[in-house]
Every structure is written in structure tokens, then in C-alpha cells.
C-alpha positions as a printed NumPy array, in Angstrom:
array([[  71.609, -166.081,   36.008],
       [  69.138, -166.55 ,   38.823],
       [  70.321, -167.613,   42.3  ],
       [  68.498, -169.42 ,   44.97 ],
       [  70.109, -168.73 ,   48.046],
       [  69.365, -171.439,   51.076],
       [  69.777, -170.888,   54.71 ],
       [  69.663, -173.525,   57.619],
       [  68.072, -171.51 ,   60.683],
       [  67.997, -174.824,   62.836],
       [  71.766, -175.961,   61.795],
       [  70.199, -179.162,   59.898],
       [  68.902, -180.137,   56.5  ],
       [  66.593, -183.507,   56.74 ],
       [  66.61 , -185.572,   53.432],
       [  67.231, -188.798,   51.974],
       [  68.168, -188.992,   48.247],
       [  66.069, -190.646,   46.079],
       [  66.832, -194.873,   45.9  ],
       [  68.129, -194.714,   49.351],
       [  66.173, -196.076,   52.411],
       [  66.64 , -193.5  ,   55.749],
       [  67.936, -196.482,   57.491],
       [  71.157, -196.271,   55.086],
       [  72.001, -193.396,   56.296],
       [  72.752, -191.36 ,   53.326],
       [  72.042, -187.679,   53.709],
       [  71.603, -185.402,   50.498],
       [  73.82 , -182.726,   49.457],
       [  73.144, -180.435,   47.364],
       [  69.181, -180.017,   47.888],
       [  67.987, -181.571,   44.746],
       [  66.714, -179.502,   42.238],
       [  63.77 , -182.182,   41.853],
       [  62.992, -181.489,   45.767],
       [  62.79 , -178.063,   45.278],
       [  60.623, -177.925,   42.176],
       [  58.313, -180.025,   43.953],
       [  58.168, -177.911,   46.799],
       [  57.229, -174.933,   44.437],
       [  54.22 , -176.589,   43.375],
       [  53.053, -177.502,   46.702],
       [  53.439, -173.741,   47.663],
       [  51.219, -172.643,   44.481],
       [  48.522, -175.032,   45.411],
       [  48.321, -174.366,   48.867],
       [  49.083, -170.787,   49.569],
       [  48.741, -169.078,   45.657],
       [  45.804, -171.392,   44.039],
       [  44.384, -168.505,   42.544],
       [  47.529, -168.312,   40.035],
       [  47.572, -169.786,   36.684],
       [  49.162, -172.099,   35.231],
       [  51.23 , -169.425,   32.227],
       [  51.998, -167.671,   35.656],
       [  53.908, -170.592,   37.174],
       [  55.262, -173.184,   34.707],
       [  57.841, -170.616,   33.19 ],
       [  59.483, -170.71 ,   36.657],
       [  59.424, -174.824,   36.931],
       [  60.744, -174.691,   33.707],
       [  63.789, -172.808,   34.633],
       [  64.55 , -175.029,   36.868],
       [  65.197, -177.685,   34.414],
       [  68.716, -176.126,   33.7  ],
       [  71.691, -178.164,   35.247],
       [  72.052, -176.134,   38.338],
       [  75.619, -175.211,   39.706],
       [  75.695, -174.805,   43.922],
       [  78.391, -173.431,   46.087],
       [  78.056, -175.583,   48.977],
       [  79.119, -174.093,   52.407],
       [  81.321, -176.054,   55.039],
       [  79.268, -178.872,   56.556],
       [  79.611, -181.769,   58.001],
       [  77.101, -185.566,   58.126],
       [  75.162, -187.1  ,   61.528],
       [  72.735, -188.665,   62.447],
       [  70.194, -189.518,   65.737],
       [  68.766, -193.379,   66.466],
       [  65.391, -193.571,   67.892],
       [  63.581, -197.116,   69.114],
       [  59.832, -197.073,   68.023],
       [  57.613, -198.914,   69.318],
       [  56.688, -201.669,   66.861],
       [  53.01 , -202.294,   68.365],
       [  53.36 , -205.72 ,   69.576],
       [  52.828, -207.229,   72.819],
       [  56.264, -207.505,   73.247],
       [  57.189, -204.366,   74.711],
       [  61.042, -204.738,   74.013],
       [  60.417, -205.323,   70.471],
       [  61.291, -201.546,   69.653],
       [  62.564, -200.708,   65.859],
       [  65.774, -198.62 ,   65.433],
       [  65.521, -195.613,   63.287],
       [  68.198, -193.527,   61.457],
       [  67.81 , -189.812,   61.085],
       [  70.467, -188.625,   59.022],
       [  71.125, -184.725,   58.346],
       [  73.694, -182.527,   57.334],
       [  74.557, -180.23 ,   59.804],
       [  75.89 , -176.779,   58.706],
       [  76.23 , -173.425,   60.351],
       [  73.004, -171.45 ,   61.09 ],
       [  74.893, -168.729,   59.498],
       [  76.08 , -170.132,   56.602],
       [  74.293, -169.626,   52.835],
       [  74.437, -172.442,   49.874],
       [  73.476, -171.076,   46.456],
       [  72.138, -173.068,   43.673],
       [  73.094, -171.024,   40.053],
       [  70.123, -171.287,   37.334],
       [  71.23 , -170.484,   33.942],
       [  68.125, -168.782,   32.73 ],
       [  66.525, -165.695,   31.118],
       [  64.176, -165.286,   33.711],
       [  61.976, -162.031,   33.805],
       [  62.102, -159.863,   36.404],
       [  58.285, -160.431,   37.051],
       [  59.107, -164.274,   37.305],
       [  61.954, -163.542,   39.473],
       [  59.456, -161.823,   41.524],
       [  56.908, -164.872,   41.208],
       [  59.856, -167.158,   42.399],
       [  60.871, -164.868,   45.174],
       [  57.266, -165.079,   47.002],
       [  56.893, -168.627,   46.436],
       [  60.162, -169.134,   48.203],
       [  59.461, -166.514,   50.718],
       [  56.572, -169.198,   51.911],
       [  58.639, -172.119,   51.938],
       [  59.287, -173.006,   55.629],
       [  60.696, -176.103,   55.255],
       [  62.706, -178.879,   52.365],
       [  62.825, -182.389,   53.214],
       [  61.687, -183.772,   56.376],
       [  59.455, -181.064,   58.369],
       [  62.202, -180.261,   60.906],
       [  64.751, -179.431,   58.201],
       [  63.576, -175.21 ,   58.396],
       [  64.992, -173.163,   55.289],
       [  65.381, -169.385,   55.043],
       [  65.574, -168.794,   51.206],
       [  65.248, -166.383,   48.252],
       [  65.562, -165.476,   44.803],
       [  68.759, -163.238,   44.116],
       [  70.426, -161.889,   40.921],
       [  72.973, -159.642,   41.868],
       [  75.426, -162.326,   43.462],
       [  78.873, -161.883,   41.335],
       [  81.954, -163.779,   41.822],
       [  80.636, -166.893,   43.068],
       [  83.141, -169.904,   43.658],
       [  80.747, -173.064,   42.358],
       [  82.17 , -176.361,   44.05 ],
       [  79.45 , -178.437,   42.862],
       [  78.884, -178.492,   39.181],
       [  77.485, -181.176,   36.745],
       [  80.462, -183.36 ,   35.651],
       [  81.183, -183.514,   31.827],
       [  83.27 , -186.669,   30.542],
       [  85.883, -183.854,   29.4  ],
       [  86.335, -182.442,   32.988],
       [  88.973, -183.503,   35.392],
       [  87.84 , -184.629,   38.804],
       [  91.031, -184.012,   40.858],
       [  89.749, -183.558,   44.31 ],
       [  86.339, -184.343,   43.578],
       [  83.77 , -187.472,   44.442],
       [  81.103, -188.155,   42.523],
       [  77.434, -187.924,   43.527],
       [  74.243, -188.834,   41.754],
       [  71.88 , -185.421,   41.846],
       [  68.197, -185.222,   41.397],
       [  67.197, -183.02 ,   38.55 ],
       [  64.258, -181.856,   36.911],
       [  63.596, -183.391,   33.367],
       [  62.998, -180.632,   30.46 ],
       [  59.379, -180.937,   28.502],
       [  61.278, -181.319,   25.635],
       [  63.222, -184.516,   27.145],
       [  59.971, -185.694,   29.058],
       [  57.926, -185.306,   25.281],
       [  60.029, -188.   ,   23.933],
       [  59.885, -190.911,   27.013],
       [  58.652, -194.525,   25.817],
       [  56.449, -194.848,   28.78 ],
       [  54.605, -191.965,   29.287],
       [  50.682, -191.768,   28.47 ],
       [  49.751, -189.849,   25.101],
       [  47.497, -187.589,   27.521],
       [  50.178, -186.647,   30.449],
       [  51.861, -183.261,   30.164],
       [  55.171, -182.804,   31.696],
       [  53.675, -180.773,   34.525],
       [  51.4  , -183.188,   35.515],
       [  54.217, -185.826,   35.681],
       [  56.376, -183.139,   37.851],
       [  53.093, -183.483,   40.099],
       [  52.924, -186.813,   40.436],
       [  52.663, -188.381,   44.246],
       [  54.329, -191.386,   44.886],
       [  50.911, -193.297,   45.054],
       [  50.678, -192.436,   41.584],
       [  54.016, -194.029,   40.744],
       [  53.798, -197.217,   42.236],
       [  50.623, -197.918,   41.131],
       [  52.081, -197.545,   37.165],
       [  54.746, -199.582,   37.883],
       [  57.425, -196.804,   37.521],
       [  60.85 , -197.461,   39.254],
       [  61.558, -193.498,   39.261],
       [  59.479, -190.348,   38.905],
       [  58.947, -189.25 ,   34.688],
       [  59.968, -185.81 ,   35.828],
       [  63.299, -186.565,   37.197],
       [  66.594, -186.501,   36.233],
       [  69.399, -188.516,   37.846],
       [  72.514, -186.609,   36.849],
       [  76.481, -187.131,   37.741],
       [  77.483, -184.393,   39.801],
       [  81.441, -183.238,   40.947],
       [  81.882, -182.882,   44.34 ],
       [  84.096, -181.778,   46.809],
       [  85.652, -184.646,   48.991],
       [  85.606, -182.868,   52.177],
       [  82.076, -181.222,   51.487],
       [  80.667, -183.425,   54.484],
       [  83.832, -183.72 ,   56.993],
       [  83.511, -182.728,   60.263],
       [  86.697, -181.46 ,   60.11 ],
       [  85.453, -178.369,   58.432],
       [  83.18 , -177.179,   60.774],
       [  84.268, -174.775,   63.17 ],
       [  84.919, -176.958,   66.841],
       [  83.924, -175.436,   70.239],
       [  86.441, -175.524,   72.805],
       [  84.218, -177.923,   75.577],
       [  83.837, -175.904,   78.848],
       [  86.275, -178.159,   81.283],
       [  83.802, -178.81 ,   83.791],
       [  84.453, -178.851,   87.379],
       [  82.371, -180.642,   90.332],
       [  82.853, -180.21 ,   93.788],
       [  79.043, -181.145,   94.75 ],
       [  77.493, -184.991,   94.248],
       [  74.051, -185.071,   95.399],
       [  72.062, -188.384,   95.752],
       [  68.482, -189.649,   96.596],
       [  68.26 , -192.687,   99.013],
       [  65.337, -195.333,   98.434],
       [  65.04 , -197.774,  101.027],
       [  61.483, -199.754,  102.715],
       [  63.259, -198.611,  105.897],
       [  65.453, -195.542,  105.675],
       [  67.869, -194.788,  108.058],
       [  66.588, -192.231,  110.767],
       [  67.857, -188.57 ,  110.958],
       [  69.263, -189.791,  114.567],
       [  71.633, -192.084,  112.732],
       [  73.264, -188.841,  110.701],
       [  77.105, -189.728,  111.716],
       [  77.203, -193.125,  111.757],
       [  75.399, -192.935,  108.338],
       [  77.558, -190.594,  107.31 ],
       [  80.959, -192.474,  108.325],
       [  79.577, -195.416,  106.188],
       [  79.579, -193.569,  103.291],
       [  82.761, -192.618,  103.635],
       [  83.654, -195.891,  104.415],
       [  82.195, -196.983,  100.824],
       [  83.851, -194.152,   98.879],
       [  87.275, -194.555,   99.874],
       [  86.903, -198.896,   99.159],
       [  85.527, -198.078,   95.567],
       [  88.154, -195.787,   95.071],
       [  90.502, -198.508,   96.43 ],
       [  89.988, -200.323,   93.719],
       [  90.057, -197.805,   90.923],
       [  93.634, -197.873,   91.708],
       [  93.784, -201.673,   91.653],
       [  93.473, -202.167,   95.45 ],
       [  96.416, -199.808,   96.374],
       [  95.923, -198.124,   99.526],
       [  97.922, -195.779,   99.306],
       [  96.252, -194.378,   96.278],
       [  93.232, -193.612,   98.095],
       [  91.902, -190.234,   98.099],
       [  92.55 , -187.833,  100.265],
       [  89.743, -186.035,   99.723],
       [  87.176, -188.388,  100.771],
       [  89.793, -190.023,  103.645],
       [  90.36 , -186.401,  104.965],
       [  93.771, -187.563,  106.068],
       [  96.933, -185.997,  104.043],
       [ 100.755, -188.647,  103.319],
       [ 101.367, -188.351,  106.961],
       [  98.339, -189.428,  108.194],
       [  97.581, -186.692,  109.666],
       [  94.067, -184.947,  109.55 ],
       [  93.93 , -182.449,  106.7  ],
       [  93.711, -178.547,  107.853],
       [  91.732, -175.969,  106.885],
       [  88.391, -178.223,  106.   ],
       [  89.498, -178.843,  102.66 ],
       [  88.356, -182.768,  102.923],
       [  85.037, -184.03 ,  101.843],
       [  81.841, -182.853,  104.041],
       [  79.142, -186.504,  103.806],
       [  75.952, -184.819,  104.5  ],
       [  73.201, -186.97 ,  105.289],
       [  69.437, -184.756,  104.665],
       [  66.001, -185.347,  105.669],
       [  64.311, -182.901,  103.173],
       [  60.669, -184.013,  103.448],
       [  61.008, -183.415,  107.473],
       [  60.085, -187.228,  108.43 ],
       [  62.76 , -187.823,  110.3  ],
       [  63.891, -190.041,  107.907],
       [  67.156, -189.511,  105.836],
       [  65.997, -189.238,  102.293],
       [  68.887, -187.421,  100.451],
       [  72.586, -187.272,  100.545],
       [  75.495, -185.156,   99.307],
       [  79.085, -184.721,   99.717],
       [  80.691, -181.819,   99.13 ],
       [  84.455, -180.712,   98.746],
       [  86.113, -177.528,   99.278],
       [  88.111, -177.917,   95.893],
       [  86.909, -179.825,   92.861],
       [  86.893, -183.748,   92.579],
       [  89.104, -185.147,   90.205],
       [  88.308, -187.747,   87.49 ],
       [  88.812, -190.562,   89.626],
       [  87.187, -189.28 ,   92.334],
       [  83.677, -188.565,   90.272],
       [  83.959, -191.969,   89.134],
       [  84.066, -193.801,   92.49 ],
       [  81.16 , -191.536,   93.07 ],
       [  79.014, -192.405,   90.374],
       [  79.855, -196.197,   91.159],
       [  78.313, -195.76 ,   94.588],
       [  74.929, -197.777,   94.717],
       [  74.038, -198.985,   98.195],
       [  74.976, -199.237,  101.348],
       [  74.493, -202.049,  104.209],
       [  72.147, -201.236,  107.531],
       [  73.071, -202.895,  111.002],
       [  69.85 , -204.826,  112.91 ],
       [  69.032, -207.03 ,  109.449],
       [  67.327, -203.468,  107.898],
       [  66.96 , -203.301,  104.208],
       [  70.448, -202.425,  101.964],
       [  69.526, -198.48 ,  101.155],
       [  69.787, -197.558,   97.509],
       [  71.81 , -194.503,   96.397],
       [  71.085, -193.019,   93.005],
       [  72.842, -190.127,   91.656],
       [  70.984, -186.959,   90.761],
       [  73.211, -184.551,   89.846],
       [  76.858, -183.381,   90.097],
       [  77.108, -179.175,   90.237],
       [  80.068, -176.889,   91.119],
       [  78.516, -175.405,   93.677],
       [  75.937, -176.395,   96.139],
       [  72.705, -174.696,   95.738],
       [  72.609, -171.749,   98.885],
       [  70.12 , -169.36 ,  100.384],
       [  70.891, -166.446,  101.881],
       [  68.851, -165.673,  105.317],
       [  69.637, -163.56 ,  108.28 ],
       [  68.699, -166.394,  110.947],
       [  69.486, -169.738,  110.601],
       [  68.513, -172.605,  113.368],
       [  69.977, -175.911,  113.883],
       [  68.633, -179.243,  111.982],
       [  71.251, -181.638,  114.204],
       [  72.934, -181.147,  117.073],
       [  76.191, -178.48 ,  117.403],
       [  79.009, -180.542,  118.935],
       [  82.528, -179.644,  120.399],
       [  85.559, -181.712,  121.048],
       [  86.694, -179.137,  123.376],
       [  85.52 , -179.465,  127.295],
       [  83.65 , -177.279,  129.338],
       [  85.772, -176.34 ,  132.289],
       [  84.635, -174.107,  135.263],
       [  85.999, -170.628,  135.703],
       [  85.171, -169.918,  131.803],
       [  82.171, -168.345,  132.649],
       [  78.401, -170.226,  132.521],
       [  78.346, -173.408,  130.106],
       [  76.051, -171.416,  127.718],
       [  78.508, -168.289,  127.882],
       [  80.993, -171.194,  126.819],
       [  78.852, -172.527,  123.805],
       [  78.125, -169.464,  122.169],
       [  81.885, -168.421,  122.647],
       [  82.297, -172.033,  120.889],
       [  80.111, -171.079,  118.215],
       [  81.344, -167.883,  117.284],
       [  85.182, -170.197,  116.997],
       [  83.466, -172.71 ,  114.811],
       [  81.851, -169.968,  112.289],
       [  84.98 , -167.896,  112.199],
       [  86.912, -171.153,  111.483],
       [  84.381, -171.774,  108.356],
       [  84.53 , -168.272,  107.486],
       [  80.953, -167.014,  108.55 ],
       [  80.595, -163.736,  110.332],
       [  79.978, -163.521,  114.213],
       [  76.069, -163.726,  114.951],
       [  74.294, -161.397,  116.661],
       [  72.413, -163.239,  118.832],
       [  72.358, -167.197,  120.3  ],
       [  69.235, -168.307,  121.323],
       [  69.382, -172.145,  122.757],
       [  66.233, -174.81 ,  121.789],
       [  66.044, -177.981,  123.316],
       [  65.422, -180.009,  120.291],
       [  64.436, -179.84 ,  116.628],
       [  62.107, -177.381,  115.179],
       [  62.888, -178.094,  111.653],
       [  61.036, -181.231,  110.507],
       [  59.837, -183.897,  113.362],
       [  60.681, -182.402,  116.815],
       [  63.666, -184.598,  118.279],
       [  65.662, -183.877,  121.305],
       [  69.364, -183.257,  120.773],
       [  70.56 , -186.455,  123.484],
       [  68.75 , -189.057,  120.683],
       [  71.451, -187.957,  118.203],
       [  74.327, -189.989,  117.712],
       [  76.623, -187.5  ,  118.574],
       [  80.448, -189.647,  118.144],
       [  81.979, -191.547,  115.437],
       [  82.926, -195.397,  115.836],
       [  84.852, -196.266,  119.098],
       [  85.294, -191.942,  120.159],
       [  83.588, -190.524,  122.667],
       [  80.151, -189.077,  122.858],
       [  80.115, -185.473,  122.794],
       [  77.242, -182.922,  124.413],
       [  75.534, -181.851,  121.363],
       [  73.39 , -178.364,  121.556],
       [  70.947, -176.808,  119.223],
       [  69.994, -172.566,  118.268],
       [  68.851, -170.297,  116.218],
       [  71.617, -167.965,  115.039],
       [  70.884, -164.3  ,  114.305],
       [  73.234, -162.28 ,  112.044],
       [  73.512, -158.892,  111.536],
       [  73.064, -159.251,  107.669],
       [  72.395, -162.284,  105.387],
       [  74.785, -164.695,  105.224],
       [  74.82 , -167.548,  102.535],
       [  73.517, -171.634,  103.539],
       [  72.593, -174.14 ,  104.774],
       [  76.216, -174.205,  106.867],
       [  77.832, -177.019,  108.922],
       [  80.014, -176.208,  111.991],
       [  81.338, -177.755,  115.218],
       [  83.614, -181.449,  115.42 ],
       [  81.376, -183.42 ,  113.759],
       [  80.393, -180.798,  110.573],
       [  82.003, -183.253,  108.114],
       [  79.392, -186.206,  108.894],
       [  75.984, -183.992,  109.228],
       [  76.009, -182.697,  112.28 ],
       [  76.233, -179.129,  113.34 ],
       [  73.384, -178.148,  110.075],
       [  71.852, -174.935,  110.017],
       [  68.881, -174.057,  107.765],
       [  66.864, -171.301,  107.594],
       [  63.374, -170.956,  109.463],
       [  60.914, -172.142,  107.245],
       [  62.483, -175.102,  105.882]])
């Protein structure tokens, strides 16, 4: 017995079964015996034309044996595509099935030939397999070879026989290759046409006879396995639980909001966030998050930062905001991802334009740089006052500073050195900030450039008003 052994290197086999349209559906397996042989002759012509004919028909003719195949756990799918159908409608777009089998990369089926092969045509077969990249449709890649030293095989898929029971067996219709001596005695055939040209017969050829099926083919009852093509049999991967504690959006407005605005922008987000969530939980209020309220059951502000940070970002240095995320300390559940990804727009005061929120991507952790000086992109504010007898008001601020970064866990700088506005982006003095939320009081706001002793991971936010924007450091160049 001679053994073809198949291997799947992308995880897919590509082909439709003869009769069926690839809009059905229907994938084939086995390989066809039919599909193969062909394949064999296209190899001879185009890579060994300098063979003859003696040289290769004794291999096609082995193949006209009713093959057995062990058939390794697999399972059926399928993609849909929309062509374009070429009309002026654009919309008009045709759906397309591409059905495979899908079976492990690793995994080997063998198709059993019954024949006396020699060990030169063995040899023959082996390098005309060796050069076949590909069965079916021309993503469908094959490994395969000739083998005859495979013992003990368990054959799941054999030809079925009136006397044979089916038990746990379906029935399948397998493409075969017609024997000369069957092909010498068909009704329809021309006088002149040997049974290898009728194995090489294009399709073209076919339909312009009149034939409904291919003189070299066989259609043959085959017994196979129920489960051969459940997905149940394939091994599953455990899905990676995902977690997400960083939303990041891009704002499209004709008027954006300005960097200026960064709080009050900020607090309507917020504002948005906790409504849509709202009425996730059916307009219960008290099933808002706490996350993005920042306020625990009491009603008391959350400790330790652990509530959502809404940072507004001008990243094209226009001084208009153009990007937005909001970041947690711990993951965002399920309910807070979707009120997230059902935030679209927000409202401007002074009869501006709505501004358009899209979401661009949800990551675990925000993307950082590591730098050894950092300077401020919007303003550093405290709710803590300035009293005299603590030392100079700069003495104070920098004593502020190195609070706010121990608070946020970032180690004490080196060095403070106080600018008077923005050098990051358009140059804006820190007084044009909005530096309160709705109905508080306006705090002093201060900008520097921080020096540490060694790098320390950003862009940071620190001082009152770090959850809405302000308080940003970034590194020099940006």
C-alpha cells in the first residue's frame, strides 16, 4: 500500500465538491482523489514536461483504486466578503461564501492506495508531490508526500459497501478517479479519446460537449464519521480575559474646544459618562459608577486616586484639544467599557459646534515614556493656601510639588525651575487657564520643568485638579 500523507501549514483546506456552488457552503472532506489526480498532471506539465507519458500514467492509474483516508480532527467555517458588482450603484455589493475546513497545522490526513506501486514510481509520485504547493483554492497550502512504511493506521473514511454497517457514520458523495478499463466502456465518449486525455479535460472542454460531469470521474458513496467536521473536536483556547483601564478617543469638531478650556471640558465628560451609565442601569442613580463619579456609598470623595483621570490633549500643539482619554487606576468593568464606547459627542456653550468623540482604542495601560525632565503642558494647581511665615511662595510651590508627586508615587525632583507659560505647543500664559471646576473657586495655577535624578515613567498629572487635565507634564520635545 502507498500512502499520501497531507498536511495543512495554514490551518485551512479551500474546496468545494463537485455539483455544489461556493455560495452553498459545502466544504470537501476528504480531498478528492479526482482533485488530486488532477493536480498531478498539472505538476508534470508545468514543472516535469520533459517526462513521458509510460513515466507518469502508471502513477494516475494507481490512483484509480478506492482510496481509504484517516481523517484528523477538524472542524467547518467559513468568511463572507461583499464584491463589488461593477455597477453604478455603489451599494450593490455581492456576498461571497468561502467555506474551508479548518484543522490543526500540525495535524496529518492520509489517503491509503491499494497498489503495487514500484519503488521508482513511488519515487516519481514523491517529487511530483514534493512540488505541489497548494489543492483547491490557491490559499488552501499543502505539505505532502508519498510514504510506505505507515503501519497500524485507523481508516475512518472508507468506501461504503451495501454489506457494511454504518453505525456512527454519515454518508458523503467522494470524487474518484474512473479506471481505463471503466472509462473504455462509457456510451458517450469519442472513439478517439483515451482515458488520459479525458482525466485532462478543462472544464471549457466539458461544457462545450454537453457533459453534466467530467468522463474521468467517479462519484462514489463514502462512510464517514459524524463528528469529522464538529468544532467540538478541535482543541479550544482558553480567551485571554482582557482587561482595560485606558479609553482613548479622537475629537472632530469645525471648532474644537481650546486647550484653555481643559477642566471645564473635562468635567463635561464626566458629566456624559456617568448619565450614559445612568441608564445602563435603567436610570438608577445609585448604580452609577464610582469610578467615573470618583465619589464612594457615602458620598464621600474616593482616596488614594483610584477614580477615573478625564484627560483632555492637544497633541498636534494648536492649542486646540484634539484627543481625549480617561484613565483608571484599576480596570473598567463591563458596564463601564460599554458606557464608554456609547460616548459620541458632547455639547459646547456660546452656540459652538457639538464635538464628535470617536473611539480609537481601549489598552491596559497607557502608552509612557521615560525621561529625566519633564515640563508642564497646563497649569500645576493647589487647593491648599499660601500663608506667610512658610518661607517665599516659590519655596512653598516646590514644597507643594514634591507633596503632589509623592502622593502619585513619583520620586522627589531634583530641581524646580518656574516658566511663565507654555513651552509645549502654542505659548499660553498660565492665568488664561481655567483653573476651577463649576461654582469652586479659582485656584493660582503655576507651570516648570521638573528635573529628576533618574528617569521616571510619563506623561504624569499632579496637583487638585490632575483628574480633569490639569497639572500635565510631558517631556521636552513633545
Amino acid at each position: 500500500m502507498v500512502i499520501i500523507e497531507l498536511g495543512f501549514p495554514s490551518g485551512r483546506f479551500h474546496a468545494t465538491p463537485w455539483g455544489h456552488n461556493v455560495n452553498e457552503g459545502v466544504v470537501e472532506w476528504p480531498p478528492s482523489p479526482y482533485r488530486i489526480a488532477r493536480a498531478l498532471v498539472d505538476v508534470w506539465k508545468r514543472r516535469r514536461p520533459d517526462w513521458p507519458v509510460e513515466r507518469v500514467e502508471p502513477i494516475l492509474q494507481a490512483l484509480c483504486t478506492l482510496p481509504s483516508f484517516y481523517l484528523p480532527p477538524a472542524s467547518a467555517s467559513h468568511t463572507r466578503s461583499y464584491l463589488n458588482s461593477n455597477e453604478r450603484n455603489t451599494f450593490a455589493q455581492q456576498l461571497i461564501f468561502d467555506a474551508f475546513v479548518a484543522v490543526g497545522k500540525e495535524e496529518k490526513l492520509l489517503m491509503g492506495i491499494d497498489s503495487d506501486l514500484s519503488p521508482d514510481a513511488v519515487g516519481d509520485l514523491n517529487e511530483l508531490l514534493s512540488e505541489l504547493n497548494y489543492l483547491g483554492r490557491s490559499e488552501s497550502w499543502i505539505s505532502c508526500r508519498a510514504i510506505t512504511d505507515h503501519h497500524d493506521v485507523q481508516w475512518n473514511c472508507v468506501p461504503l459497501t451495501e454489506q457494511e454497517s454504518k453505525g456512527r457514520t454519515e454518508t458523503v458523495q467522494v470524487s474518484c478517479v474512473l479506471s481505463p478499463e471503466d472509462h473504455a466502456r462509457l456510451p458517450y465518449k469519442p472513439e478517439s479519446e483515451t482515458w488520459l486525455n479525458a482525466l485532462c479535460m478543462t472544464s471549457k472542454d466539458i461544457l462545450t460537449k454537453g457533459w453534466s460531469a467530467p468522463p474521468a470521474m467517479l462519484r462514489h458513496d463514502y462512510a464517514r464519521p459524524v463528528n469529522a467536521l464538529q468544532p467540538s473536536l478541535r482543541k479550544k483556547r482558553k480567551a485571554p480575559k482582557r482587561q482595560f483601564r485606558c479609553v482613548r478617543y479622537q475629537l472632530q469638531s469645525s471648532v474644537l474646544p481650546r486647550v484653555q478650556e481643559t477642566v471645564q471640558f473635562a468635567e463635561r465628560i464626566r458629566g456624559h459618562l456617568m448619565g450614559i451609565h445612568k441608564k445602563i442601569h435603567d436610570d438608577d442613580p445609585s448604580q452609577v459608577s464610582q469610578i467615573f463619579s470618583g465619589k464612594g456609598d457615602n458620598g464621600k470623595k474616593l482616596e488614594g486616586h483610584r477614580h477615573a483621570f478625564y484627560l483632555p490633549l492637544d497633541e498636534d500643539g494648536d492649542g486646540r484639544i484634539d484627543h481625549l482619554m480617561v484613565v483608571a487606576a484599576e480596570p473598567f468593568n463591563v458596564s463601564e467599557l460599554k458606557a464608554m464606547d456609547r460616548l459620541r459627542a458632547v455639547w459646547q456653550s456660546k452656540g459652538r459646534p457639538d464635538v464628535n468623540i470617536i473611539l480609537l482604542s481601549m489598552l491596559n495601560e497607557p502608552e509612557a515614556k521615560l525621561s529625566r525632565t519633564w515640563v508642564s503642558a497646563t497649569p500645576f494647581v493647589t487647593a491648599r493656601h499660601y500663608r506667610k511665615g512658610r518661607g517665599s511662595y516659590e519655596e512653598w510651590v516646590e514644597n507643594e510639588i514634591v507633596r503632589e508627586c509623592a502622593f502619585h508615587g513619583i520620586p522627589e525632583p531634583s530641581e524646580i525651575q518656574f516658566i511663565d507659560r507654555s513651552i509645549v505647543g502654542r505659548p499660553i500664559r498660565w492665568m488664561e487657564f481655567c483653573r476651577s471646576r463649576k461654582n469652586g473657586s479659582t485656584l493660582r495655577g503655576v507651570g516648570c520643568i521638573l528635573t529628576f535624578d533618574k528617569p521616571v515613567p510619563g506623561p504624569f498629572h499632579i496637583g487638585a485638579l490632575c483628574h480633569f487635565g490639569l497639572g500635565r507634564f510631558v517631556v521636552m520635545d513633545e
